[in-house]
C-alpha positions as CSV (number, residue, x, y, z in Angstrom):
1,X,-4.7,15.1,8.7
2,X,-1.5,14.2,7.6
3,X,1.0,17.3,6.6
4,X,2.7,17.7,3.0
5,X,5.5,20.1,2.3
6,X,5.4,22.1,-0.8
7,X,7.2,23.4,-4.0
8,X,8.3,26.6,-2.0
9,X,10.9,24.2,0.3
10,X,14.3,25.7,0.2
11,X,16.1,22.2,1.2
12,X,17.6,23.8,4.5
13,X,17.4,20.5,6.6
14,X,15.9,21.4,9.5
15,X,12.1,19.4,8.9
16,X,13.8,15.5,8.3
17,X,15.8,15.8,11.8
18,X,12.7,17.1,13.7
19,X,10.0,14.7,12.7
20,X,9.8,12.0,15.5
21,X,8.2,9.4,13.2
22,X,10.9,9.6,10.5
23,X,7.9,10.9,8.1
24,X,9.6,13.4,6.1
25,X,12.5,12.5,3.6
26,X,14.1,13.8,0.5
27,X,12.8,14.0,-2.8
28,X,13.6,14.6,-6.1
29,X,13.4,18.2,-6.1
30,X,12.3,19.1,-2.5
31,X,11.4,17.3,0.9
32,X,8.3,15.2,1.4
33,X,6.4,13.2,3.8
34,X,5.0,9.9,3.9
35,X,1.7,10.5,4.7
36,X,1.1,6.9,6.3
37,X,4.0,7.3,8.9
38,X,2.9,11.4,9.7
39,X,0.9,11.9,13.1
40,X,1.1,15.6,13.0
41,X,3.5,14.9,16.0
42,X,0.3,13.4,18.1
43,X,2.0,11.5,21.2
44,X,4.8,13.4,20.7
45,X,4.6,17.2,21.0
46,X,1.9,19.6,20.9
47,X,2.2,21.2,17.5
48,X,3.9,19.6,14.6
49,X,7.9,20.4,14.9
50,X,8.4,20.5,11.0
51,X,6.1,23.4,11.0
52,X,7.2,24.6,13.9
53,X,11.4,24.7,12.7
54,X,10.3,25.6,9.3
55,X,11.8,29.1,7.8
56,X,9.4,29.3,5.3
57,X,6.5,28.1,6.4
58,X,5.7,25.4,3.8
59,X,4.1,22.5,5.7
60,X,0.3,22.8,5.4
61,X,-2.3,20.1,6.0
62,X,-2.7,17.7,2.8
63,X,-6.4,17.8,1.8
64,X,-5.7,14.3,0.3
65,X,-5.0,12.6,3.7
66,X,-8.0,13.5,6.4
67,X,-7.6,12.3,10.0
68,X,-9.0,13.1,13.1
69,X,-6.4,13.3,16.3
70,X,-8.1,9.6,17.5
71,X,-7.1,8.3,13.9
72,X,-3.8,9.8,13.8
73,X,-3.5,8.7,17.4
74,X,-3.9,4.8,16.0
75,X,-1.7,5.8,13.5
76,X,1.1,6.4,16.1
77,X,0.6,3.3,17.6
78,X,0.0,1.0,15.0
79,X,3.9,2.8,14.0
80,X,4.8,2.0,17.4
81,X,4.0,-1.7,17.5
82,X,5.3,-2.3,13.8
83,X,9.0,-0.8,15.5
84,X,8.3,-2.7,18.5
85,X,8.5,-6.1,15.8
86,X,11.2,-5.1,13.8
């Protein structure tokens, strides 16, 4: 499942540095993330990092994007072969 960051972000900058597949950017009034380039850090770490720097603990799952860890697992490396080509 991908992540989504909500209304109660406090812009501190720490999430958009942390996210290894460049998922999370800003917004118009607070950070997001693209849901299609979000693993949940899958390949990469053990827990997701944005959650894990975040001081206010406004990262949870997003209902709207459901994925298993094998689909966000093909999600890493379908991200990983469209870098490769770039």
């Amino acid at each position: 499942m991908a992540l989504k960051i909500t209304e109660q972000c406090i812009n501190c900058d720490v999430c958009e540095p942390a996210c290894p597949n460049e998922a999370i950017y800003i917004g118009d009034q607070h950070y997001e993330i693209q849901p299609d380039r979000c693993t949940e850090c899958v390949g990469h770490f053990d827990a997701p990092q944005c959650r894990r720097v975040c001081p206010v603990d406004c990262i949870p799952d997003d209902p709207a994007h459901v994925e298993t860890p094998a689909q966000l697992h093909e999600k890493l490396l379908r991200l990983r072969a469209s870098a490769r080509d770039q």
